[in-house]
N, C-alpha and C positions, 0 to 999 in steps of 0.2 A: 451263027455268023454275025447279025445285027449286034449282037451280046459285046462281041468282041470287037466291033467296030465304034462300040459305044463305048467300052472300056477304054479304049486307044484314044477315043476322041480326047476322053474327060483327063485321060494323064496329058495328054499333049498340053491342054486347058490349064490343068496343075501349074507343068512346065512354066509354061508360058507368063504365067500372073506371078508366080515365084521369080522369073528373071524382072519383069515389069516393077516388081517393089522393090528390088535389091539396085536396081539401075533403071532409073526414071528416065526416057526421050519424050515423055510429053512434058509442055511445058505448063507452071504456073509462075504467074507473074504477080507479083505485088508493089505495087506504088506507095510510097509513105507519103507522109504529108509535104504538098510544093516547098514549106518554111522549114528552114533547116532548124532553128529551134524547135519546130515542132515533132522534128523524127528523133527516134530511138536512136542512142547512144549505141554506137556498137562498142561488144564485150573487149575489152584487153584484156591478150594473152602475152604468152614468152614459149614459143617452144626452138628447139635449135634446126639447125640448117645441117645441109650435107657434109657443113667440116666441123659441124659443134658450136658453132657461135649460136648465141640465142637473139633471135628477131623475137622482137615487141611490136605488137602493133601500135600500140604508144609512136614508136618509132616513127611512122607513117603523116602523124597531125600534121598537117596542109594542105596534103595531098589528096588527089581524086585515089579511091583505092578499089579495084577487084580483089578481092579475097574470094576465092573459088575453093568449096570444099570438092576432091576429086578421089579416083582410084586408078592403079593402070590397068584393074581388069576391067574397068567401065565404059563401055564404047561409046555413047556421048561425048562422055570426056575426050575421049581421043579427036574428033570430031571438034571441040572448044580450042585446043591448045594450041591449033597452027594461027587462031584469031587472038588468043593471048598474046602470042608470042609476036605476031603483026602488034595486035595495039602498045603495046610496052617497048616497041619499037620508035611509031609514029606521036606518041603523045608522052613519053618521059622527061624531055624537056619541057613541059608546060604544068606538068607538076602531077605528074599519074606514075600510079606503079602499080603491077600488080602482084600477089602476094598466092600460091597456091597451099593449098593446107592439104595435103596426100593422109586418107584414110584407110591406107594398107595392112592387113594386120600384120604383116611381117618385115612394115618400116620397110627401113631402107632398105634391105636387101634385094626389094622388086623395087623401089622410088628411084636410085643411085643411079642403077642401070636403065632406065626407062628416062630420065631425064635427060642423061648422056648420049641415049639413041636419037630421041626427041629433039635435042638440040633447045630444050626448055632454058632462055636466061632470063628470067623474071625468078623471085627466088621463091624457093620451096620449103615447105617445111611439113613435117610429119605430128599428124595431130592426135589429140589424143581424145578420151570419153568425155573429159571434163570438160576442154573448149566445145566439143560437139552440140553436149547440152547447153553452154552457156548461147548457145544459137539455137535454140531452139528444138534440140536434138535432132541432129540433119541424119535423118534416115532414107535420105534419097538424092541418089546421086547422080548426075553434079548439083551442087546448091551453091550458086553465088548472090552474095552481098556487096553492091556501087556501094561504096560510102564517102561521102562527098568530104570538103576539104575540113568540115567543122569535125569530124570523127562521127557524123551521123550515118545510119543508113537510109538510102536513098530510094533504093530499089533492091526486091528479092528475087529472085528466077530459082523457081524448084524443077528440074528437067534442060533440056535444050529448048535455045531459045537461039532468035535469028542474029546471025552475026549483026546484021544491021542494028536490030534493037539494041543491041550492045553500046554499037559504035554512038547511037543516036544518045542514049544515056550517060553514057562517057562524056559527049562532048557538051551535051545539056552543062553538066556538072562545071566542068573545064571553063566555060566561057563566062557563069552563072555565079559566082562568088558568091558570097553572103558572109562581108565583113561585119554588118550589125550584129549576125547571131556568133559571131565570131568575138566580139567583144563583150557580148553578155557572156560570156562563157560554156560552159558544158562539153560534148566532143567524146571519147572514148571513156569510157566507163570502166574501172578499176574492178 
């Protein structure tokens, strides 16, 4: 009897640590450095959008940008998207956007529909192995990148993190220019 309730315990345990690395809700936070010349270049990509246009994060340079890698079987993420979909409401006008990257394996077919349920208008795109790694290899989901208006990144959040933090971040960036390192150049990385 013990045997078998020890058996159970340790699949349950399995279970468990197996949903925990496939879809992270705890959170890590990373701060790059306060100088915008001094943080990492986030990677430019091009992948396309729900009607085939292709979005460049190039596209983006001025702007405050979430670039959120997500899944629609990931329940954090579900839990993120109604705060996306707020902030890219409240701060588009001042020069934010946000940008989600859907790591579905079977694309659009679940993104299309889940976006359209979702009522997601920030835009979307379907990401692939290549940009994944060019970030680090985002093996846990959700993983957002703040990337402030020079194309740097500014902040990392690997799991859920508090919508405040978010907003707090967001609006750091937003009010906090940095036209010097804007003129030195550098910003999204080819």
């Amino acid at each position: 009897m013990a045997s078998r309730i020890s058996n159970a315990l340790w699949t349950s345990l399995l279970m468990v640590s197996v949903l925990g690395i496939s879809c992270s809700s705890s959170s890590k936070r990373t701060i790059t450095s306060g100088e915008s010349s001094n943080r990492k270049a986030a990677v430019n990509f091009s992948l396309g959008d729900a009607n085939g246009a292709q979005v460049a994060l190039a596209d983006y340079k001025g702007k405050v940008v979430l670039l959120n890698f997500w899944a629609t079987w990931c329940g954090p993420c579900k839990i993120e998207i109604p705060w996306f979909i707020e902030f890219n409401k409240t701060y588009k006008d001042q020069g934010f956007a946000v940008l989600g990257v859907s790591l579905d394996d079977d694309g659009w077919k679940s993104v299309k529909p889940y976006v359209t349920d979702k009522k997601i208008d920030y835009t979307v795109v379907v990401g692939s192995n290549e940009v994944s790694k060019s970030y680090g290899g985002v093996d846990s989901l959700p993983t957002t990148f703040i990337i402030d208006r020079d194309g740097r990144i500014a902040f990392v959040h690997t799991g859920l993190v508090s919508k405040d933090t978010y907003e707090k971040e967001i609006r750091s960036l937003l009010e906090g220019t940095s036209g010097l390192a804007r003129r030195a150049g550098g910003g999204i990385a080819d």
